[in-house]
KEKE-3310 file (N, C-alpha, C; in steps of 0.2 Angstrom, whole numbers, plus 5000, padded with zeros to 4 digits):
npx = (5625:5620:5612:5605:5596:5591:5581:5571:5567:5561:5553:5541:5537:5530:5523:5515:5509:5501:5491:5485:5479:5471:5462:5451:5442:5448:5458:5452:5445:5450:5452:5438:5434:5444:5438:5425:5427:5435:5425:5413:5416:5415:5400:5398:5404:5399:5399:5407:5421:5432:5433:5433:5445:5454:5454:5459:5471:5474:5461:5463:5475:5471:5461:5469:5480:5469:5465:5475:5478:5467:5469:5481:5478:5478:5490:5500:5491:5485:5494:5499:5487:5486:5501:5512:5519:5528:5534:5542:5549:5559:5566:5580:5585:5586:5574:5569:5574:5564:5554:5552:5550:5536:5530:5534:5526:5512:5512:5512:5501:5491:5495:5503:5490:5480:5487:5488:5473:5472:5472:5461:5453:5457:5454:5440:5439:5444:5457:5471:5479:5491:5496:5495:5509:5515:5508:5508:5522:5523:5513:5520:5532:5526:5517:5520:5528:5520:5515:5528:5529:5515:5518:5525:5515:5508:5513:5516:5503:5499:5487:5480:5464:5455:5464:5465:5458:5470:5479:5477:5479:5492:5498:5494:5499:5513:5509:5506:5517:5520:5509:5508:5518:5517:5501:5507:5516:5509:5502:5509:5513:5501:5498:5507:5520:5537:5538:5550:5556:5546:5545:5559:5559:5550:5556:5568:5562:5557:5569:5574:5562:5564:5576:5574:5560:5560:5567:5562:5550:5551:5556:5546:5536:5544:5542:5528:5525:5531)
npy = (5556:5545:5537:5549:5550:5538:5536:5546:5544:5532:5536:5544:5536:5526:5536:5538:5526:5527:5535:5527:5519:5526:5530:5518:5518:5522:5512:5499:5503:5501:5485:5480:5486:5478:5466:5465:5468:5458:5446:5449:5444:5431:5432:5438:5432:5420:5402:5393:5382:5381:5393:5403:5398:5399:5414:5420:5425:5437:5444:5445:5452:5464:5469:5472:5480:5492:5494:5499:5511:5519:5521:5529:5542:5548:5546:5560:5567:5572:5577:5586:5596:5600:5607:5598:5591:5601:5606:5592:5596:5605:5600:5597:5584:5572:5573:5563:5550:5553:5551:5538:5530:5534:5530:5516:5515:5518:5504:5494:5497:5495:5488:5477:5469:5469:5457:5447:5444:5439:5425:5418:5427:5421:5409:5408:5410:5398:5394:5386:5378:5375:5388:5396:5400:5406:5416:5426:5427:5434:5446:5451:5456:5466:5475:5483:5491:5498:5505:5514:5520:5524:5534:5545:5549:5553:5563:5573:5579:5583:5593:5599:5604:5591:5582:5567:5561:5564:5559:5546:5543:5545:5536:5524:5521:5517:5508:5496:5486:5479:5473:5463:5457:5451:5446:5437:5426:5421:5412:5405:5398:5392:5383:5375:5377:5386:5400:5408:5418:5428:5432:5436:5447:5454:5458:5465:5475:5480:5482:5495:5504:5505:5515:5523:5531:5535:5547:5553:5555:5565:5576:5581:5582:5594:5602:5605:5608:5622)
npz = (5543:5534:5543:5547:5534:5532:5543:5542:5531:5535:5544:5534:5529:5538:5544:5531:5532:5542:5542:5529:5538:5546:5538:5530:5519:5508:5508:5505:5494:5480:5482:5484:5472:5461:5466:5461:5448:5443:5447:5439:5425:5425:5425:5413:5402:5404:5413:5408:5412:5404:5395:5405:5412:5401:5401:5413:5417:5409:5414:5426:5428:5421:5431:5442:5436:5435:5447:5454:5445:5452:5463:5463:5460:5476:5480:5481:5484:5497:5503:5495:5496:5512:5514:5514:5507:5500:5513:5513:5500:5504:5514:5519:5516:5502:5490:5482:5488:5500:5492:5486:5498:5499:5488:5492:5503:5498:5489:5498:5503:5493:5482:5488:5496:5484:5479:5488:5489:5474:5472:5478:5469:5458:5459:5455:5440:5439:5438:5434:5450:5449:5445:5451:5461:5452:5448:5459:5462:5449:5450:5461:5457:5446:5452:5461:5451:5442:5455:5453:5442:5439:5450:5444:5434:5442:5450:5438:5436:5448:5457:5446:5437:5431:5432:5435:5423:5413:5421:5420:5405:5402:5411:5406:5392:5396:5406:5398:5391:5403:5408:5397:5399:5413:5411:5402:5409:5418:5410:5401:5412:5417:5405:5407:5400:5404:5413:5413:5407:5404:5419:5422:5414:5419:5433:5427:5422:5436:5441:5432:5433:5448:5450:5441:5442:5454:5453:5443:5447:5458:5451:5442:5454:5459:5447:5448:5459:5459)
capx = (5620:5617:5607:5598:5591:5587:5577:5569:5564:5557:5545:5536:5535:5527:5517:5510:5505:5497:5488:5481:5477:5466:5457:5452:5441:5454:5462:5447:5440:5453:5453:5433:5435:5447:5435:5419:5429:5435:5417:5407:5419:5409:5393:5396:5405:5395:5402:5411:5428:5438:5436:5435:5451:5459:5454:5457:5477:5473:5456:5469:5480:5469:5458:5475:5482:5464:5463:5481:5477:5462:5472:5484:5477:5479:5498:5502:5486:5480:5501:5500:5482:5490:5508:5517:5523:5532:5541:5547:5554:5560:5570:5588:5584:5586:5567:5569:5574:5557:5545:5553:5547:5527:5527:5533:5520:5507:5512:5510:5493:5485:5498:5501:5483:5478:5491:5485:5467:5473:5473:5455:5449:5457:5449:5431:5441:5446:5464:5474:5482:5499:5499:5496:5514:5519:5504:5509:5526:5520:5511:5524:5535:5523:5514:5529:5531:5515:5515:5533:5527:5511:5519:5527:5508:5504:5516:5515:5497:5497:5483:5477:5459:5454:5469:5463:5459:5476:5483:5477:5482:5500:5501:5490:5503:5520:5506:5505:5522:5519:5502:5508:5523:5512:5497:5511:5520:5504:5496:5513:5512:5495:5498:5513:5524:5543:5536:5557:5556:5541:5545:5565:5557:5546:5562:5570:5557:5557:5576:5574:5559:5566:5583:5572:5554:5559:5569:5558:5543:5552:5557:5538:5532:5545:5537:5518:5523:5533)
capy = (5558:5539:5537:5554:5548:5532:5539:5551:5539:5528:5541:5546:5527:5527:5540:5535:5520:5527:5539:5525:5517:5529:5530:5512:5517:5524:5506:5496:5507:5498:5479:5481:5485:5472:5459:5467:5468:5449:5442:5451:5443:5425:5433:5442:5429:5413:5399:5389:5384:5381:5400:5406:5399:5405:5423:5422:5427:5443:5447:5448:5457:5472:5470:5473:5487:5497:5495:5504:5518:5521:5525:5535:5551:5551:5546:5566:5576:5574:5581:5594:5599:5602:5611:5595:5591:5608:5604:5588:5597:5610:5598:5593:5579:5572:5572:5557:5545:5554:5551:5530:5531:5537:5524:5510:5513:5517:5497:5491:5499:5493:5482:5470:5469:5464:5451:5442:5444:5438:5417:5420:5427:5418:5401:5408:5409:5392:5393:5379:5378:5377:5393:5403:5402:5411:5423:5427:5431:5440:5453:5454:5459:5468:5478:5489:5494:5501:5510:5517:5522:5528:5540:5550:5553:5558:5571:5577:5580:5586:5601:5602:5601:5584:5578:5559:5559:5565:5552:5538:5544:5549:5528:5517:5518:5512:5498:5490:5480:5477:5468:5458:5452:5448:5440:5430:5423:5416:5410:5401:5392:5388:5380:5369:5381:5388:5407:5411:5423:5433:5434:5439:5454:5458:5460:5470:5482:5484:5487:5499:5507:5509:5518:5530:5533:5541:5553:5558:5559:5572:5584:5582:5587:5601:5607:5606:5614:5628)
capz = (5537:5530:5547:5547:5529:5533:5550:5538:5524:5539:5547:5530:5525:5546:5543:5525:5533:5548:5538:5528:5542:5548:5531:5527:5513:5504:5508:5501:5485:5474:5484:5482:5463:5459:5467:5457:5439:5441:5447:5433:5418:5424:5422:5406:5396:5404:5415:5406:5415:5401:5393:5410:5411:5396:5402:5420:5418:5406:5417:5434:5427:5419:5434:5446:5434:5434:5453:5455:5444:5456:5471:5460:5464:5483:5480:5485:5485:5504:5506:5491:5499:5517:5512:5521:5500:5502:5518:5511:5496:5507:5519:5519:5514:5496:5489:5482:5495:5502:5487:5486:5504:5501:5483:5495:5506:5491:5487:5506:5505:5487:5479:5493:5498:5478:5477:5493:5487:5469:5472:5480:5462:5453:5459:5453:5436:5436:5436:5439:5457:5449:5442:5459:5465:5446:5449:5464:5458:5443:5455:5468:5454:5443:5455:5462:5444:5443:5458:5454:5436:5442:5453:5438:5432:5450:5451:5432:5438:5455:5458:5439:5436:5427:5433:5434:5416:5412:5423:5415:5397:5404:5413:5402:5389:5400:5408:5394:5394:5412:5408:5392:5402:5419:5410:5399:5413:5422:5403:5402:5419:5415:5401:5407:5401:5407:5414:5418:5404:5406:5425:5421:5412:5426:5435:5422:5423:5441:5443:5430:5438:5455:5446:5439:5443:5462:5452:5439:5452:5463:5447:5442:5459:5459:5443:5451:5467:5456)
cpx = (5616:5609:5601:5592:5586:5581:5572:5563:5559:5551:5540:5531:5531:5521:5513:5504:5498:5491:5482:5477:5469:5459:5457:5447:5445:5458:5459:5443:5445:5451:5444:5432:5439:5443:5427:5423:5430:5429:5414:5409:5414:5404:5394:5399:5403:5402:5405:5419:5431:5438:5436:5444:5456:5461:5456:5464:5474:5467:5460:5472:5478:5466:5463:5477:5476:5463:5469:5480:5471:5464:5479:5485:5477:5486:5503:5496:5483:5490:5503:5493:5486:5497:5514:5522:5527:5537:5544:5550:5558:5565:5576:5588:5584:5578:5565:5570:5565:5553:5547:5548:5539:5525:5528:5526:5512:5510:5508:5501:5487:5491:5498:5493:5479:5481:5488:5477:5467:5471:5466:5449:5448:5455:5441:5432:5443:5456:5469:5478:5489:5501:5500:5502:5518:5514:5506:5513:5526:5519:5515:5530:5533:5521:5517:5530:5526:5514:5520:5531:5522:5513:5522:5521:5506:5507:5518:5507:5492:5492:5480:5471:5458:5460:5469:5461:5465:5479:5483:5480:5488:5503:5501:5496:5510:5518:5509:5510:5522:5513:5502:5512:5519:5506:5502:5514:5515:5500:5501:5514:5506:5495:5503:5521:5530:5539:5543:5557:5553:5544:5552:5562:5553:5550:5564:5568:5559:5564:5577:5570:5558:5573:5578:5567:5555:5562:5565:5550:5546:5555:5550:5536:5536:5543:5531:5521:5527:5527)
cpy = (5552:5538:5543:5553:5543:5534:5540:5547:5536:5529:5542:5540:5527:5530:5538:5529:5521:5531:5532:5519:5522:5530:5524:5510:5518:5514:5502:5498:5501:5490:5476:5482:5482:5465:5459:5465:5460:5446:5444:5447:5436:5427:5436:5438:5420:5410:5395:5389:5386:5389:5404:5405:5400:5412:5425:5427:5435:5447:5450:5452:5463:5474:5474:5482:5494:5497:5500:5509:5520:5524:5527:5540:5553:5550:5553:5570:5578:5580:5587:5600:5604:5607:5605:5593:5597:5608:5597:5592:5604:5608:5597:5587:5576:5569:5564:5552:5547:5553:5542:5529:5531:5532:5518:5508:5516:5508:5495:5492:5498:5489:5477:5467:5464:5459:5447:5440:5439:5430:5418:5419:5424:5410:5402:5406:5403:5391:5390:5382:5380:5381:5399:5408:5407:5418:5428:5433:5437:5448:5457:5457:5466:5474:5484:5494:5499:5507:5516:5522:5526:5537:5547:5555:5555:5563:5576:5582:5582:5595:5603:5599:5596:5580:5570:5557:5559:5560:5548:5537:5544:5540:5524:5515:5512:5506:5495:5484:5477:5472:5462:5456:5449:5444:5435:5425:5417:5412:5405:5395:5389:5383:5375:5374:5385:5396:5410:5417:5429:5436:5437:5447:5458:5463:5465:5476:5484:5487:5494:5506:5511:5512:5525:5534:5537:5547:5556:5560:5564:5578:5584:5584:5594:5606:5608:5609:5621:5633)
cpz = (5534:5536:5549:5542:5531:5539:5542:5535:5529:5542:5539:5529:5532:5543:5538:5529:5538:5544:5536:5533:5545:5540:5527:5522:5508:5502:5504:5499:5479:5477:5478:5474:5460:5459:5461:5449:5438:5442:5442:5428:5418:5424:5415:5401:5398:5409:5417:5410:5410:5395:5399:5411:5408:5398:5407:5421:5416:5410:5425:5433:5425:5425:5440:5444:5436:5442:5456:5454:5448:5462:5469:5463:5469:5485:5483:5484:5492:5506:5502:5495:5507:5519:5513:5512:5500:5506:5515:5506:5499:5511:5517:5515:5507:5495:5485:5483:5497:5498:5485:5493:5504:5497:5488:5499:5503:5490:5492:5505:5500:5485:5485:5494:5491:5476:5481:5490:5480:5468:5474:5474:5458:5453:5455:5444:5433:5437:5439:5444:5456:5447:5447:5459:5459:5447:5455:5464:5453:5447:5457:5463:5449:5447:5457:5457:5443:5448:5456:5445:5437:5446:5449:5440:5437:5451:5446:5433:5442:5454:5452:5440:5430:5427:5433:5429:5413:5414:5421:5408:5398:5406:5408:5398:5391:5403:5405:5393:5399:5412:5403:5396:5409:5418:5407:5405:5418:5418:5402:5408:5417:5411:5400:5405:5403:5408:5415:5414:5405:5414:5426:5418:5417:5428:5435:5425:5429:5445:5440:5433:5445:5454:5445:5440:5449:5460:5450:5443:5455:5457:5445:5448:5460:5453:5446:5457:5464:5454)
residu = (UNK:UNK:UNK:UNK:UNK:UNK:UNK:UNK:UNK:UNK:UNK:UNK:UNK:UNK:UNK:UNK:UNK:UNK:UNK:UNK:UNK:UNK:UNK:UNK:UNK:UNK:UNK:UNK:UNK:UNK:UNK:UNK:UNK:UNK:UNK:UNK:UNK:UNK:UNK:UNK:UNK:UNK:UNK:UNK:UNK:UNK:UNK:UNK:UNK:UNK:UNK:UNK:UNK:UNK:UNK:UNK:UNK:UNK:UNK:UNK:UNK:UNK:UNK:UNK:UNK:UNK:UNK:UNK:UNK:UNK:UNK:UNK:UNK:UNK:UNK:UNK:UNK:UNK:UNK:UNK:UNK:UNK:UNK:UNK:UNK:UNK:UNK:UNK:UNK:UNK:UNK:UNK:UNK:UNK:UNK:UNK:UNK:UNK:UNK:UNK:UNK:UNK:UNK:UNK:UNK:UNK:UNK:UNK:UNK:UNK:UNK:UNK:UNK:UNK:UNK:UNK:UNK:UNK:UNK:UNK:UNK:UNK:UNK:UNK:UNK:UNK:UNK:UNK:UNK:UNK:UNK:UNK:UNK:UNK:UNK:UNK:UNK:UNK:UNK:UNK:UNK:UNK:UNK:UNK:UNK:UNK:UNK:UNK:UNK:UNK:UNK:UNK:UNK:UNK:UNK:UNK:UNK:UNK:UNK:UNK:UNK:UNK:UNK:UNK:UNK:UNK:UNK:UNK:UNK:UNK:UNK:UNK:UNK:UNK:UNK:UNK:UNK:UNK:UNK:UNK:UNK:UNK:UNK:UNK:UNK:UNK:UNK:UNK:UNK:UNK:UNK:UNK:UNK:UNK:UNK:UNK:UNK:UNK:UNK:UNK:UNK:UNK:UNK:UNK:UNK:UNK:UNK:UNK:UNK:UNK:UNK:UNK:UNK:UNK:UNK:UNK:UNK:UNK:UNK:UNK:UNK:UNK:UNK:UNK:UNK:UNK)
# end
């Protein structure tokens, strides 16, 4: 039984990926709007390193967040469009092992890609070198939470029209923790500062996050597909 899940779990995570493989704008809508929202902030507030580099943490991290919520809505609308959301919640299979499975690979396919890109941008903002390896972290902790939280709003949301304004009013608020502890942790580095705290909460959050968010995604989709 353990190894028929696991299989299971493997192929969706497989196939998510291949999916976005074949559809590599899907892949680079958000990458391309994180590098657009970070470049603009030197033209619009002048520059100067030393406010570029006050700003550069808070500017990554909103710029990060708002690139997620972009690739929300295709989290399960190409699989509610098709029926194949239907057969997952139809299969033997515990739906939420399968909807952990579609968020991972929702990360792999916008949160990893924005982390990597992340050190990049944030050289144009000035931010010293030795904050990287906290920003990094930051992300790689941060980011996961986002998708896993996001996912709720993608499944409270599925098939209604104006669904992506709802989404965002349904996300933006549980961000906001998520953004004050991820910019703080990299404003701390920066400034000499201990980040163990900030990046401890990170943490927090993301055990919490994957505890709960695969559940509450899969009773939200069985609400939308009901």
């Amino acid at each position: 039984m353990a190894t028929s899940l696991v299989g299971t779990v493997w192929c969706v995570f497989q196939r998510d990926l291949l999916i976005a493989a074949r559809k590599p704008a899907d892949v680079a809508t958000p990458l391309v709007f994180f590098a657009i929202v970070v470049s603009l902030f030197p033209l619009g507030v002048g520059p100067e390193p030393a406010v570029l580099r006050t700003l550069a943490p808070g500017v990554l991290w909103v710029a990060a967040l708002l690139a997620t919520m972009l690739s929300l809505s295709r989290l399960f609308a190409a699989d509610y469009a098709d029926g194949t959301l239907e057969q997952l919640a139809l299969s033997p299979q515990p739906l939420t092992a399968l909807v952990l499975a579609k968020i991972m690979a929702h990360w792999v396919t916008t949160g990893l890609p924005l982390l990597l890109l992340s050190p990049l941008l944030a050289t144009q903002l000035y931010l010293p070198t030795d904050a990287f390896g906290t920003l990094l972290l930051a992300l790689l902790l941060g980011t996961p939470v986002l998708s896993l939280i996001g996912s709720i709003g993608a499944g409270l949301t599925l098939g209604l029209r104006g669904g992506g304004v709802l989404l965002s009013l349904l996300v933006l608020p549980l961000y906001t923790p998520i953004l004050i502890f991820g910019a703080g942790a990299v404003t701390a580095s920066a400034t000499g500062l201990d980040p163990e705290a900030y990046l401890s909460l990170l943490g927090a959050f993301l055990a919490v996050a994957l505890g709960f968010a695969p559940w509450a995604t899969a009773a939200a989709l069985r609400i939308s597909l009901d």
